[in-house]
NUFI-22983 format. One record per residue: chain; residue in one letter; residue number from 0; x, y, z of N, C-alpha, C in turn. Coordinates in nm, 2 decimals, padded with zeros to 4 digits. Example, Ala and Ser with C-alpha at 12.3 -4.5 7.8 and 13.67 -1.06 7.14 Angstrom:
BEGIN
{"A","A",0,{01.32,-00.57,00.78},{01.23,-00.45,00.78},{01.32,-00.33,00.78}},
{"A","S",1,{01.28,-00.22,00.71},{01.37,-00.11,00.71},{01.29,00.00,00.79}},
***
This chain:
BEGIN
{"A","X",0,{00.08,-00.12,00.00},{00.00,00.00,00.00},{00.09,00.12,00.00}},
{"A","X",1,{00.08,00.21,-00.09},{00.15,00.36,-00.11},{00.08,00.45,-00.03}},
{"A","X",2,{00.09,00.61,-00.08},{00.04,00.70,-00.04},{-00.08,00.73,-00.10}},
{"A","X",3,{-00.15,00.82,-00.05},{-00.28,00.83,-00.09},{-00.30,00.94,-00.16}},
{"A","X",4,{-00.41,00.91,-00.25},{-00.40,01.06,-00.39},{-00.58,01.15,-00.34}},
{"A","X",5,{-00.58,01.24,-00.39},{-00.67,01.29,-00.44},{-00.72,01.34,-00.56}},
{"A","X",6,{-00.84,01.35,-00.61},{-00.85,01.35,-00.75},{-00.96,01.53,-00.72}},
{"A","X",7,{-00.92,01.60,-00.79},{-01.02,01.72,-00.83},{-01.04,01.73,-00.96}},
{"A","X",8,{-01.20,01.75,-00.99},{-01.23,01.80,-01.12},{-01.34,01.88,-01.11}},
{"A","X",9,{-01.26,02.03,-01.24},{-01.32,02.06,-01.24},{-01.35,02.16,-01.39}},
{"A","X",10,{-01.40,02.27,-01.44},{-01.41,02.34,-01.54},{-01.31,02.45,-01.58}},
{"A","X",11,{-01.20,02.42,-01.71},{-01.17,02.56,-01.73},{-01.04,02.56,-01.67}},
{"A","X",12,{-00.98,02.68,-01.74},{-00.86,02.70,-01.63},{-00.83,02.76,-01.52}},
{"A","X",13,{-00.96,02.83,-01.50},{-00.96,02.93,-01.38},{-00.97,02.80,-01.28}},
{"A","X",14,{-01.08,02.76,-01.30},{-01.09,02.66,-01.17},{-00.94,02.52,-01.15}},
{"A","X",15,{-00.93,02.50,-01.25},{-00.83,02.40,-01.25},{-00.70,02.49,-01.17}},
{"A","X",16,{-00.66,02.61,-01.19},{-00.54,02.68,-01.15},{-00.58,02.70,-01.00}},
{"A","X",17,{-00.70,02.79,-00.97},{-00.73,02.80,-00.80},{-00.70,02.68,-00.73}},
{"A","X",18,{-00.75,02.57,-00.80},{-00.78,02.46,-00.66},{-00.64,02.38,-00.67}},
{"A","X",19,{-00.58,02.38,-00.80},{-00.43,02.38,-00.76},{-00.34,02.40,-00.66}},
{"A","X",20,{-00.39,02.58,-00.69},{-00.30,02.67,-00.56},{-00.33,02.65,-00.43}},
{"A","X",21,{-00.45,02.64,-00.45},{-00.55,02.65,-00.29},{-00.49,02.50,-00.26}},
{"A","X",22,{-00.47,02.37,-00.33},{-00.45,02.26,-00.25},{-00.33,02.24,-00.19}},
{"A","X",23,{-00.22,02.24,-00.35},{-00.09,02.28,-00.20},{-00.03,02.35,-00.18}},
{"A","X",24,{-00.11,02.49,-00.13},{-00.06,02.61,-00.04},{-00.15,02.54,00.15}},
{"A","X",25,{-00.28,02.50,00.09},{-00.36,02.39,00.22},{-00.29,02.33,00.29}},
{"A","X",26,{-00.19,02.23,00.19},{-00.13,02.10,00.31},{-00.02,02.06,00.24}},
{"A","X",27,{00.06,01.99,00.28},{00.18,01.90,00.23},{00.16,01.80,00.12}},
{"A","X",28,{00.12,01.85,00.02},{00.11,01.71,-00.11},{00.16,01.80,-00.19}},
{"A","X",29,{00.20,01.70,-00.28},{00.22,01.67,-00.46},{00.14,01.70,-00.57}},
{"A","X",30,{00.17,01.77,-00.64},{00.03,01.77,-00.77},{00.14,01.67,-00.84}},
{"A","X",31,{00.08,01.57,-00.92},{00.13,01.44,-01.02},{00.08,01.42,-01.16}},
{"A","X",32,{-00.04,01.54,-01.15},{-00.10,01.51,-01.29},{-00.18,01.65,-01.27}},
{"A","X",33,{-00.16,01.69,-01.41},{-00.32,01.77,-01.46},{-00.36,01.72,-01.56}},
{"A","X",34,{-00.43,01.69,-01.64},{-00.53,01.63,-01.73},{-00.63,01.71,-01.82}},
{"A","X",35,{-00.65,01.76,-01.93},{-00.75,01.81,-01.98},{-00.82,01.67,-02.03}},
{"A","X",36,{-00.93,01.64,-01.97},{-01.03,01.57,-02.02},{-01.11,01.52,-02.14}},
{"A","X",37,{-01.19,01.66,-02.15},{-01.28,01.66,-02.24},{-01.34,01.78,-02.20}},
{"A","X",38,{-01.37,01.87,-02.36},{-01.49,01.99,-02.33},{-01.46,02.05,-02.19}},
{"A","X",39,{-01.33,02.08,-02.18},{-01.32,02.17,-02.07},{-01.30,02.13,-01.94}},
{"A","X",40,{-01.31,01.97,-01.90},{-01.29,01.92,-01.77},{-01.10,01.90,-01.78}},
{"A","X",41,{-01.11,01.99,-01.63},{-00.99,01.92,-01.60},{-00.96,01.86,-01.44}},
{"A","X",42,{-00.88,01.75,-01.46},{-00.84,01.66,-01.40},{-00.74,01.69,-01.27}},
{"A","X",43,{-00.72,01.70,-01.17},{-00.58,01.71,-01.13},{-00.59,01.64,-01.00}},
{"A","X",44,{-00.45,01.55,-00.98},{-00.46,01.43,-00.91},{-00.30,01.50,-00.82}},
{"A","X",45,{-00.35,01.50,-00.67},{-00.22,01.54,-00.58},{-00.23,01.31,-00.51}},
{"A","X",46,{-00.13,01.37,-00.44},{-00.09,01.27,-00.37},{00.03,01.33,-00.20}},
{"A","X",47,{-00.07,01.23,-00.08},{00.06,01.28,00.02},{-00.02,01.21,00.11}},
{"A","X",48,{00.01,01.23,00.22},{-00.06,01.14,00.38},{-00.21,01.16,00.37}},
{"A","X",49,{-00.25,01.06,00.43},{-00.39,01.09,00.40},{-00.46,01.20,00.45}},
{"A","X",50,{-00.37,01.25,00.57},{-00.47,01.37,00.61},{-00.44,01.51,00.58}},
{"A","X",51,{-00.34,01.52,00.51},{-00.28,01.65,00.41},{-00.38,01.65,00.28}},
{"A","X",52,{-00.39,01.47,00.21},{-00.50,01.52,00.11},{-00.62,01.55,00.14}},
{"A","X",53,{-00.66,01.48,00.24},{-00.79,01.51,00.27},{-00.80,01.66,00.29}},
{"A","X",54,{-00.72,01.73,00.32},{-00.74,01.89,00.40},{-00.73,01.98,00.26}},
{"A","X",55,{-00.61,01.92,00.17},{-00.61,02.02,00.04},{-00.71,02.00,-00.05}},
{"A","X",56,{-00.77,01.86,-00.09},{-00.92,01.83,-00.17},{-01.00,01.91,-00.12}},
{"A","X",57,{-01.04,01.93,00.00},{-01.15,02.04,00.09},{-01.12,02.15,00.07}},
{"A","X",58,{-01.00,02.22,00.08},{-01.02,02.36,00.06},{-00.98,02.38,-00.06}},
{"A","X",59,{-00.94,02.30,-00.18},{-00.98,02.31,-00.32},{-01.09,02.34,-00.34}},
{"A","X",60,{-01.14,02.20,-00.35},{-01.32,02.22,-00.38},{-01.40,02.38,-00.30}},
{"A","X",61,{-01.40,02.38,-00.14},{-01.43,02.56,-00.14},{-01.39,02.66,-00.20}},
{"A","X",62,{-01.26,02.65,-00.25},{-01.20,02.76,-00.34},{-01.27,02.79,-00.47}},
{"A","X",63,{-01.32,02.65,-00.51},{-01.34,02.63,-00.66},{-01.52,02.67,-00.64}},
{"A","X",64,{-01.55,02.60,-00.54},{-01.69,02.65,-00.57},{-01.69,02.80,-00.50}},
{"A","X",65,{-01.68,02.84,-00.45},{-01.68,03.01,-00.42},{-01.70,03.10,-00.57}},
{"A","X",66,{-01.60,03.03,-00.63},{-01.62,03.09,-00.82},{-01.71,03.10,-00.86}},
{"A","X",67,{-01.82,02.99,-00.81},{-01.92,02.93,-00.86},{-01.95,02.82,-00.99}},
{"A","X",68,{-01.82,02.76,-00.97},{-01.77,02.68,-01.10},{-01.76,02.53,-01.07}},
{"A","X",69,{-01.83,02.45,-01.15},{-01.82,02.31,-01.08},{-01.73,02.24,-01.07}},
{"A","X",70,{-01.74,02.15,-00.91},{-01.65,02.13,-00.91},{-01.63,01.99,-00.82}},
{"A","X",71,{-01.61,01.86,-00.81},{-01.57,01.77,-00.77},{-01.46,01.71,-00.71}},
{"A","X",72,{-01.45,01.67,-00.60},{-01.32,01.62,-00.55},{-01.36,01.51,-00.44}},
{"A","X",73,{-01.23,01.38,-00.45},{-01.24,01.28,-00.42},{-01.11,01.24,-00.37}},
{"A","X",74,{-01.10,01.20,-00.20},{-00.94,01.12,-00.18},{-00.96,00.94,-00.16}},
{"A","X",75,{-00.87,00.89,-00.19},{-00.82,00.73,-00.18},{-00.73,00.74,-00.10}},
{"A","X",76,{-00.74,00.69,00.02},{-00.66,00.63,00.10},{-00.62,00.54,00.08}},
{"A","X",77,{-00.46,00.54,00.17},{-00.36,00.39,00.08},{-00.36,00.36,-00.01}},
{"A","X",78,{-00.40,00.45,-00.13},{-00.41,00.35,-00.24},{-00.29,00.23,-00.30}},
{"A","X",79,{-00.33,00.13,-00.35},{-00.29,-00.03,-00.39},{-00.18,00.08,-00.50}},
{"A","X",80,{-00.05,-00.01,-00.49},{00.03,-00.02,-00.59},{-00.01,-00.01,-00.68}},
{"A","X",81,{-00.10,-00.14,-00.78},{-00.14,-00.15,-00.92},{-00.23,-00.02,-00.95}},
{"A","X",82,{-00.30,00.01,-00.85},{-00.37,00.11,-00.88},{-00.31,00.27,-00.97}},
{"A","X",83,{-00.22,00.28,-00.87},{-00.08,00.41,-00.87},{-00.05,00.39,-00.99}},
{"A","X",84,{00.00,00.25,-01.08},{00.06,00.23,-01.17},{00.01,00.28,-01.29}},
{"A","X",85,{-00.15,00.24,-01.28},{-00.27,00.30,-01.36},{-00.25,00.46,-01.37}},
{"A","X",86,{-00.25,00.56,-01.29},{-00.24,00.70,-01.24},{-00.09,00.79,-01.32}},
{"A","X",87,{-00.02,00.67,-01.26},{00.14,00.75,-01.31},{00.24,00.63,-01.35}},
{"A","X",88,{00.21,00.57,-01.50},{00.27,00.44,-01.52},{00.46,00.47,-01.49}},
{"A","X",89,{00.49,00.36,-01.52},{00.65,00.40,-01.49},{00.70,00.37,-01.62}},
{"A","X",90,{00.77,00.49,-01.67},{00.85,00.49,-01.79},{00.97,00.44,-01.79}},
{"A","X",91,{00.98,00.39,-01.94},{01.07,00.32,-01.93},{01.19,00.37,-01.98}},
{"A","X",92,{01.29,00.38,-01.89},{01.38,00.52,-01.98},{01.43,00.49,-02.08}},
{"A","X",93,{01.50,00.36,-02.10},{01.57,00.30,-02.24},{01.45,00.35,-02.34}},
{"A","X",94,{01.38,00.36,-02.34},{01.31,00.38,-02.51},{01.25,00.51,-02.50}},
{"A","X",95,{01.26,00.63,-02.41},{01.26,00.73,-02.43},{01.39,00.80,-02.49}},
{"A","X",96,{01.38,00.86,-02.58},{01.49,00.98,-02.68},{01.52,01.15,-02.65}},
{"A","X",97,{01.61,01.15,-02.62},{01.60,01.31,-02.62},{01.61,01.36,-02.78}},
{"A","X",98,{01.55,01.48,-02.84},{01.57,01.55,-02.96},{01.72,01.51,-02.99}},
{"A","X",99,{01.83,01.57,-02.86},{01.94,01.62,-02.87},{02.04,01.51,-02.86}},
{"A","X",100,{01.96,01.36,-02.83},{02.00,01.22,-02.84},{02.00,01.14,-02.96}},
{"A","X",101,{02.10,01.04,-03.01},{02.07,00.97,-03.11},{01.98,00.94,-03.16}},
{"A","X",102,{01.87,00.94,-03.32},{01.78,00.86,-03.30},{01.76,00.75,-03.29}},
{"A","X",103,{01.62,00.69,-03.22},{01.58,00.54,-03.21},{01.57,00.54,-03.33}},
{"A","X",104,{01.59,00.37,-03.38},{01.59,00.28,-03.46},{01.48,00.30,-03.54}},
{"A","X",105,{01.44,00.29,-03.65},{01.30,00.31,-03.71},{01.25,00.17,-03.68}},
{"A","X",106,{01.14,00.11,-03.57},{01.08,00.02,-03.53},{00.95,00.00,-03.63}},
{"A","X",107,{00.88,00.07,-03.75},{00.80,00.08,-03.76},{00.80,-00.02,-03.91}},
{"A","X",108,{00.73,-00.08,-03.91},{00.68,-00.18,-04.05},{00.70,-00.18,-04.18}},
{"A","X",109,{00.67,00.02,-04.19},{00.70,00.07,-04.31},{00.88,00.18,-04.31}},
{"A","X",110,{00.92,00.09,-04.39},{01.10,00.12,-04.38},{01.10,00.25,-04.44}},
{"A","X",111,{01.01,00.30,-04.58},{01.04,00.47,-04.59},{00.95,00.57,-04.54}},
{"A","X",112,{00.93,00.51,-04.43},{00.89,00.65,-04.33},{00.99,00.68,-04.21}},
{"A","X",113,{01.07,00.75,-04.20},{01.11,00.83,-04.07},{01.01,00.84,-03.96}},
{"A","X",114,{01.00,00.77,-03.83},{00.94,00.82,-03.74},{00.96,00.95,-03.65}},
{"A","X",115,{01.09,00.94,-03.69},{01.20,01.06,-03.59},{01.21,01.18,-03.70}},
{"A","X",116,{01.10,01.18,-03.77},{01.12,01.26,-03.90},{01.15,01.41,-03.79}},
{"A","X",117,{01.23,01.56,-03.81},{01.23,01.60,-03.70},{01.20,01.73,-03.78}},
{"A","X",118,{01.13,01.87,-03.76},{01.13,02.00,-03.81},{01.19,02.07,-03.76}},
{"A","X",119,{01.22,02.17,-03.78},{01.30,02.29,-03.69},{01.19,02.39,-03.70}},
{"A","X",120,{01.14,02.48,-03.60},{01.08,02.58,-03.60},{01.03,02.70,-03.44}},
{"A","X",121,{01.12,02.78,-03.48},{01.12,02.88,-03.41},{01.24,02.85,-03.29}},
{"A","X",122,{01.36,02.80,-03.37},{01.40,02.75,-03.26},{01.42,02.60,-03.16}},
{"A","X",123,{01.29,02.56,-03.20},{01.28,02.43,-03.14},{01.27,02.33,-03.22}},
{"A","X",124,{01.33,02.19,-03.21},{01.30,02.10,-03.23},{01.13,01.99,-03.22}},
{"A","X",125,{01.07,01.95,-03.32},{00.94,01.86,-03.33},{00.93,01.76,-03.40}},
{"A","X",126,{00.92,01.64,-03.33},{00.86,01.56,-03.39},{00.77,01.52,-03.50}},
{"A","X",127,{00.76,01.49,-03.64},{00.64,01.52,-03.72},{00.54,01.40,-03.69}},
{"A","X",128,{00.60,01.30,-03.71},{00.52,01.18,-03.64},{00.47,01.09,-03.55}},
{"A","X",129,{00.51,01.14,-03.46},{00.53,01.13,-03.25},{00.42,01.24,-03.22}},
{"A","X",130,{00.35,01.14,-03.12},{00.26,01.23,-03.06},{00.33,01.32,-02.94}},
{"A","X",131,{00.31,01.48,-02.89},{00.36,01.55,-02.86},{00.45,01.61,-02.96}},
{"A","X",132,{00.47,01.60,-03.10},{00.54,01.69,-03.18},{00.47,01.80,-03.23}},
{"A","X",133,{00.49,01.78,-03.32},{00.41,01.91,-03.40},{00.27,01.93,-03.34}},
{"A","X",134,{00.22,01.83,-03.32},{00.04,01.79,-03.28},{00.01,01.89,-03.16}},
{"A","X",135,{00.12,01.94,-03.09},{00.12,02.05,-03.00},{00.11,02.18,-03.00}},
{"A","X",136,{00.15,02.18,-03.14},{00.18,02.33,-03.18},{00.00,02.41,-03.19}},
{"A","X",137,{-00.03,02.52,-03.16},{-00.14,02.58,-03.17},{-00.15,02.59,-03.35}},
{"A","X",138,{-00.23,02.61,-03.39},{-00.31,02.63,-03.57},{-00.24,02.75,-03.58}},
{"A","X",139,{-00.22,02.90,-03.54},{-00.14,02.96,-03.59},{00.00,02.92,-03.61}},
{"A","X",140,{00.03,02.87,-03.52},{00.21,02.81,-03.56},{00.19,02.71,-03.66}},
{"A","X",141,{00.11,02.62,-03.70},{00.11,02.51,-03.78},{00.09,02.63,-03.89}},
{"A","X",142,{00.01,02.73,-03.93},{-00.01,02.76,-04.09},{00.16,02.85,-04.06}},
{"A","X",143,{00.19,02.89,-04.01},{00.38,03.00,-04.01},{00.44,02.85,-04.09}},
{"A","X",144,{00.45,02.75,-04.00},{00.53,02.64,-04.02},{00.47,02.53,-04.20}},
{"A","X",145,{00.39,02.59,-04.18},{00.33,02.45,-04.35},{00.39,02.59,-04.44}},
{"A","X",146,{00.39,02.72,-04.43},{00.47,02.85,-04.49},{00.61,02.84,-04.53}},
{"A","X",147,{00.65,02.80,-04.41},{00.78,02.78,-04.44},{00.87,02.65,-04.53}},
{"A","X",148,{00.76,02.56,-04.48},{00.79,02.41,-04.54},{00.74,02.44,-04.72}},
{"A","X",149,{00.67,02.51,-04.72},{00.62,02.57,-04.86},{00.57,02.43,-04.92}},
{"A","X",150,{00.45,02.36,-04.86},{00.40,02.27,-04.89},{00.31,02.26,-05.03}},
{"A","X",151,{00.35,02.20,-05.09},{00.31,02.17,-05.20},{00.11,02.13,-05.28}},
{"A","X",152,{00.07,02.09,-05.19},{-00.05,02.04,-05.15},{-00.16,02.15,-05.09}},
{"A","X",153,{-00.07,02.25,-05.05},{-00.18,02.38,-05.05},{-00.15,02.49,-05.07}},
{"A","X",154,{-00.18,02.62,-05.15},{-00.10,02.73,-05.13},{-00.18,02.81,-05.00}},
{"A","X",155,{-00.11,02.92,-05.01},{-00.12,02.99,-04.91},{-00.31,03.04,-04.89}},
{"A","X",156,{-00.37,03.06,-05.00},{-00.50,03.08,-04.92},{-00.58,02.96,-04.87}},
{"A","X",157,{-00.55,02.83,-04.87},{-00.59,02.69,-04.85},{-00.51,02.73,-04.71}},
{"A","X",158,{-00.37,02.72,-04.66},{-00.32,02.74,-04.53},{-00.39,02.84,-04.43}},
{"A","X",159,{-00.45,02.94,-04.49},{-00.50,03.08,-04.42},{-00.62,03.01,-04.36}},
{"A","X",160,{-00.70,02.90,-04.42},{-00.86,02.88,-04.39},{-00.82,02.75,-04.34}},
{"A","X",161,{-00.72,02.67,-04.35},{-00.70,02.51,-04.27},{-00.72,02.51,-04.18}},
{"A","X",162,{-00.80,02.41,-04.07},{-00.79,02.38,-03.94},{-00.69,02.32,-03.87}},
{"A","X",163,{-00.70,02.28,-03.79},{-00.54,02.22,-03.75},{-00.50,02.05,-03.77}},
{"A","X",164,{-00.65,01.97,-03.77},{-00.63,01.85,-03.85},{-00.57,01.88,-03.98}},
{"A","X",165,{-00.61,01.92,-04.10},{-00.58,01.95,-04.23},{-00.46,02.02,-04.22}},
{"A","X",166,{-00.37,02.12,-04.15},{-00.28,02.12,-04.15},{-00.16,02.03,-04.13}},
{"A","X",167,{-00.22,01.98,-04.03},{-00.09,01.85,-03.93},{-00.06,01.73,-04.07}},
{"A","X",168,{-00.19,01.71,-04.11},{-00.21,01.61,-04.26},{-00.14,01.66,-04.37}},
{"A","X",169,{-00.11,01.77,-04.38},{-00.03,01.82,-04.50},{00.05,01.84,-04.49}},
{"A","X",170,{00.14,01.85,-04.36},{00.26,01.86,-04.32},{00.32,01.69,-04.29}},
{"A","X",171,{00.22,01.64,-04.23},{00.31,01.49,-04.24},{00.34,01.44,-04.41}},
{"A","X",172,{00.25,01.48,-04.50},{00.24,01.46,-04.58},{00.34,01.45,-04.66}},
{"A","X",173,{00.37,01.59,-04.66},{00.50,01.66,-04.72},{00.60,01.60,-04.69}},
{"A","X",174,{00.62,01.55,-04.54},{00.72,01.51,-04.50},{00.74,01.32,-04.54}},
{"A","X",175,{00.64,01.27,-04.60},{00.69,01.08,-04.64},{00.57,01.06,-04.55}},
{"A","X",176,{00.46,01.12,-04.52},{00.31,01.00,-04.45},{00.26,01.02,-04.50}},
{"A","X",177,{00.16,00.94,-04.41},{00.00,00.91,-04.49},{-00.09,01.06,-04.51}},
***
């Protein structure tokens, strides 16, 4: 048996940021996760003695409802190992890569595609076909970046009206995918 978590949810970022602060400025815990959900729910899961979460989940939730913004919270005591595992799986570091690290091996089925395919923009290094690469970037930086790549598949007034699916798809494109 580990330590014990609490889970708050609630709308938005206003509320998600209060009951953050409000929980551990409250008591001695950990925030281990925020989550965006869905449609604006977000998730955030502390962990610490049981009676530090119990105290920061409470004056979360009063914080968050005083806004008048909904809001839910829930602690697990002792929670079970497997459980934890579920919450905050354990990575595995050998098959994590840094940008700035050699690349992994192309593991994938199809030999002329680059997985580690990599862009440069604004400075930073992205992944084109790893989730967390490019798929992060906001739809303004995706139409600067399909500009610069001077993608062939749309000109520029097709980039001006693209959404950010149809962008990410014309940029993998360009680059050797589907």
């Amino acid at each position: 048996m580990g330590k014990s978590i609490g889970i708050i949810e609630t709308y938005g970022a206003v509320g998600c940021y209060v009951a953050a602060d409000t929980a551990l400025k409250a008591a001695s815990v950990n925030m281990i996760s925020k989550e965006l959900v869905s449609a604006g729910l977000v998730t955030i899961t502390l962990e610490g003695d049981v009676g530090s979460v119990y105290a920061a989940v409470e004056a979360a939730v009063e914080a968050v409802k005083r806004l008048e913004i909904a809001v839910t919270g829930h602690v697990i005591p002792r929670l079970s190992d497997e459980v934890m595992d579920m919450i905050e799986p354990k990575k595995d570091e050998s098959k994590l890569a840094n940008l700035n690290d050699e690349p992994i091996k192309n593991e994938s089925k199809s030999p002329e595609l680059n997985v580690n395919e990599i862009v440069r923009f604004e400075d930073k290094d992205y992944f084109v076909f790893k989730k967390g690469g490019i798929d992060r970037l906001k739809v303004v930086q995706l139409r600067r970046l399909a500009r610069e790549l001077q993608i062939d598949s749309m000109d520029r007034g097709k980039i001006k009206f693209a959404n950010k699916s149809e962008l990410l798809s014309a940029i993998r494109k360009s680059k050797g995918g589907k």
